[in-house]
N, C-alpha and C positions, 0 to 999 in steps of 0.2 A: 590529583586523585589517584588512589592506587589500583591496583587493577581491580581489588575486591570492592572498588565503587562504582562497577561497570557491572551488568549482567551480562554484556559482550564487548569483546574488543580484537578485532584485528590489528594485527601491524604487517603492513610489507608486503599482503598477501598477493601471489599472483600464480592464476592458470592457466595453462596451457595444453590443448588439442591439438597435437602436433604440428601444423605452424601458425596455429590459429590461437590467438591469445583473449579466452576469454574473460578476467578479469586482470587488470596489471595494478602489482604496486599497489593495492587499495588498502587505506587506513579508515577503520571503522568502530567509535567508543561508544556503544548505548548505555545509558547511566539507567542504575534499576530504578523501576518507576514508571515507567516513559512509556508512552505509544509514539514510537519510533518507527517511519513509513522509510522504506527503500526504493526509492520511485524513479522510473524509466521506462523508455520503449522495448517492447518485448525481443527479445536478443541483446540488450545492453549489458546484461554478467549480473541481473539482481538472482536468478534461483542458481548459480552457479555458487553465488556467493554464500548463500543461506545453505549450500547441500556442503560446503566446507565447512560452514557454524556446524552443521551437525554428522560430520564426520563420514558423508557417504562419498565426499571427494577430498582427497586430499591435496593441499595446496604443494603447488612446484616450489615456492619460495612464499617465506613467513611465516607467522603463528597468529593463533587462534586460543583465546583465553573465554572462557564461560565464569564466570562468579568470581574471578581469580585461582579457581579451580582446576582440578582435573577433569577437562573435557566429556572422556568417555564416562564418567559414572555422571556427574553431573547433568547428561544429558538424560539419563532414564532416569533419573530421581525427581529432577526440579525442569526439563523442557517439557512442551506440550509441541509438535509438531505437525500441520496441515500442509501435506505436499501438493502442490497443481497441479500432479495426476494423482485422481482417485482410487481409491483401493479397500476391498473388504473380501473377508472369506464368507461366498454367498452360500455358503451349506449350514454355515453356523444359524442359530436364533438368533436372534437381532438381541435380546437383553443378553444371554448369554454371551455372547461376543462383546461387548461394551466389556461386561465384566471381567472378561479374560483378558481383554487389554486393561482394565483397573490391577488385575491380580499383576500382567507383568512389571506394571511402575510401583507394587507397593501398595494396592488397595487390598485391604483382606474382602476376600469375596462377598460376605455379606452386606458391607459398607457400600462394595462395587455396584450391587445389585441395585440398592435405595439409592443411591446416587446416579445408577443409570434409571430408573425411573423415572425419578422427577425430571430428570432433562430431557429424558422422551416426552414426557409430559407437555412438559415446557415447547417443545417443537414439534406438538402437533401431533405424535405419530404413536403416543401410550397405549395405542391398541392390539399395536403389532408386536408388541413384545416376545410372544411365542411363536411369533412366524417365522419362517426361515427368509436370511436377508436376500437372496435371490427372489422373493415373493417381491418385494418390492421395488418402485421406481428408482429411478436412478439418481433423480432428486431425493427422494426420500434414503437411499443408502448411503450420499453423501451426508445425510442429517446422522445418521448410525456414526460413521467414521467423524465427523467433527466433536460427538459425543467423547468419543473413546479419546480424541486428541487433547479432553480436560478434564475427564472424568479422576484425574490425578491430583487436579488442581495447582496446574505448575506456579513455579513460581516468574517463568518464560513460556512466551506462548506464540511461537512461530505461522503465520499464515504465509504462504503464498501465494498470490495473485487470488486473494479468499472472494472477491468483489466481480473479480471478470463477469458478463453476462446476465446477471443476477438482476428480477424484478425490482419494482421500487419495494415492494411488501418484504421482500426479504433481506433485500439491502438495509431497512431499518431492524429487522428481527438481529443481522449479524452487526450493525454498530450496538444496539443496545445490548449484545453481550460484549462487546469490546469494552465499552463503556462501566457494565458493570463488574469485568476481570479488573479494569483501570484503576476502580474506586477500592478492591480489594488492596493493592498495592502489586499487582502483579506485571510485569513489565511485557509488552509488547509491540512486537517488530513485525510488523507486515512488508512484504513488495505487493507491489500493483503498479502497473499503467496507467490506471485511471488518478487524474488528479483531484477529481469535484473530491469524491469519498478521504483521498488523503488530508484535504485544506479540512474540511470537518472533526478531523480524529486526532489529528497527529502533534504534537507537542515539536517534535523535531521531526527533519527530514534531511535525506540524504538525497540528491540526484546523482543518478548514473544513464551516462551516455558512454556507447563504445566502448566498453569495460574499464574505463577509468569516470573517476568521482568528479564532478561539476561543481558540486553547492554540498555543503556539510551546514546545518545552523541550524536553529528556535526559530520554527516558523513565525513566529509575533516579529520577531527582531529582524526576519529576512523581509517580509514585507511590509514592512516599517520602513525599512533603508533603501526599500524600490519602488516606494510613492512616488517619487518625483517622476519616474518613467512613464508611468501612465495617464492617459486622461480618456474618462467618457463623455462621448457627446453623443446630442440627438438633436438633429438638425431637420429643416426643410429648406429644401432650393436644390444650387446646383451642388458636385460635390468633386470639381476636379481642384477645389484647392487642397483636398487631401494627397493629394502627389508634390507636396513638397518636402526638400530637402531635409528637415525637421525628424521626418515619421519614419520611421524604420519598418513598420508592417503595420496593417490595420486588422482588424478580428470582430467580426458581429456577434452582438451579445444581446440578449434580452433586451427588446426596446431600443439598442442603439448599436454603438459602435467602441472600442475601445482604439485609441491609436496608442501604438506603441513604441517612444522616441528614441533617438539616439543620443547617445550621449553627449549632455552640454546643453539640448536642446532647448529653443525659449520656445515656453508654450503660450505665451501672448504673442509673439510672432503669427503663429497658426491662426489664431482667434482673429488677428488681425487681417490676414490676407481671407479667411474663412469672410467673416465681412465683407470687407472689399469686392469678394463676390458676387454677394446677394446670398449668402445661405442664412437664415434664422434659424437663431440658436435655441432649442427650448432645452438644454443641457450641456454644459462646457466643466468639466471639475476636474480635476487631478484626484485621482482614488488609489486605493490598495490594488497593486496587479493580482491577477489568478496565478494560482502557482503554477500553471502551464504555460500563461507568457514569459515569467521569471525563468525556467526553462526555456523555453525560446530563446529567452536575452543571452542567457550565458552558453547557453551548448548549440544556437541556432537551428534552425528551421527543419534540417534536414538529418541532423541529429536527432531530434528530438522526435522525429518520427510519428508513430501511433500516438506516444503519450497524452493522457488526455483526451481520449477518445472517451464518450460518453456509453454509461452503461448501457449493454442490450445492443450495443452495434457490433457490425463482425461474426466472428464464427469461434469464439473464447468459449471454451468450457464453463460451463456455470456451476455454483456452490452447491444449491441445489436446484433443483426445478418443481417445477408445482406437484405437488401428489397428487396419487390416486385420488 
């Protein structure tokens, strides 16, 4: 595929903070189309890498292609960018400001206007139009600036870490606009930590630990090929025959337990010495891992860090917060 089959593609890329290497050597091809997730623990090189897609870093070594294109025009024509720090000018009106971010990508202001409406509309907040954006919450001014970030209608549409902290009410409001950019044909690439939101969204995914890449694949196809690794049960009795040689780490999951084996392992083994114990089994099956154990398997325990943290834990910035 040539580069103009890609909406992004790095080769080679790598940075450096004086002797601090926060991305190395990373190879990255999003094919247009795609809701493509960038997923790792926070410090792993995913917004370092996304602030080189869009030109505010530039890499020590490699390049960086957008459409097959010329990066710098390509990005205000055809990107949509949400950075993971917040940002609005709070003197402006809140429509007015949408708008003037439509006019810089290319919206004529009138079109800017009706198009910032209805999306105000759409999230809840069409009444505030004429107010000036410091009137409102902090939740609601991230609502203003996620506007302005597609009020263009890219044809790429960058979040970063867009999910951190976020309720469940809004964590569905931001897949069902993901979902409906997707169905346009627009391609999207998000980072996040959190893996429940990636395994739901994302067609392809990238892991990154330590500023270098783990796992590149089609989520179907990556755990498809790491069935065999896992198995849930849900047992009553004793349970020290889970410390056998077999299981490489165990993880409590709704209702039960996942054990997560090592490689080669016989999982009738397990079942069998599980017996032998006296534990009853009222669930024993080999299933799809979460993509957080797949993580686990390949980058380990300690790499893998935060990731995977469920939303609303910690102290992450949220997208928005409840309004007024």
């Amino acid at each position: 595929m040539s580069d103009h089959g890609f909406a992004v593609r790095l080769q080679g890329v790598t940075k450096r903070f004086g002797s601090h290497t926060a991305v190395e050597d990373f190879h990255l091809e999003v094919p247009r189309g795609v809701i493509y997730g960038l997923l790792g623990p926070n410090g792993s090189g995913k917004t370092t890498t996304i602030r080189m897609i869009m030109g505010i870093l530039n890499p020590d070594e490699g390049s960086v292609s957008l459409f097959g294109a010329d990066p710098d025009r390509t990005r205000r024509e055809k990107v949509g960018y949400l950075p993971e720090e917040r940002g609005v000018y709070k003197k402006m009106k809140c429509l007015e400001l949408i708008t003037f971010l439509g006019e810089i990508r290319g919206v004529p202001r009138a079109e800017g206007r009706r198009r910032g409406g209805t999306w105000m509309d759409r999230l809840g907040i069409g009444s505030w139009a004429d107010r000036k954006v410091e009137d409102l919450s902090k939740g609601m001014q991230q609502k203003i600036q996620f506007i302005g970030t597609v009020i263009h209608e890219p044809e790429l549409l960058i979040l970063d870490e867009p999910f951190s902290g976020l309720d469940p009410i809004n964590q569905d409001v931001l897949e069902e606009i993901v979902r409906d950019f997707h169905a346009r044909g627009t391609t999207i690439l998000f980072s996040t930590h959190l893996m429940d939101q990636a395994e739901r969204l994302c067609e392809r995914v990238c892991l990154i630990s330590n500023a270098r890449k783990v796992l590149d694949a089609d989520l179907r196809q990556l755990k498809a090929a790491e069935r065999k690794g896992v198995i849930a049960v849900e047992f009553e009795g004793p349970d020290e025959w889970l410390r056998g040689p077999e299981i490489d780490r165990v993880e409590p999951v709704e209702g039960g337990l996942h054990l997560l084996l090592r490689d080669g392992a016989d999982h009738q083994a397990i079942l069998r010495r599980g017996v032998d114990a006296g534990a009853r089994f009222l669930r024993f099956e080999l299933v799809e891992p979460r993509l957080h154990e797949i993580f686990v398997r390949h980058a380990g325990v300690d790499a893998a860090g935060d990731a995977g943290v469920p939303a609303g834990v910690g102290a992450a910035a949220t997208f928005w917060e409840d309004d007024r």
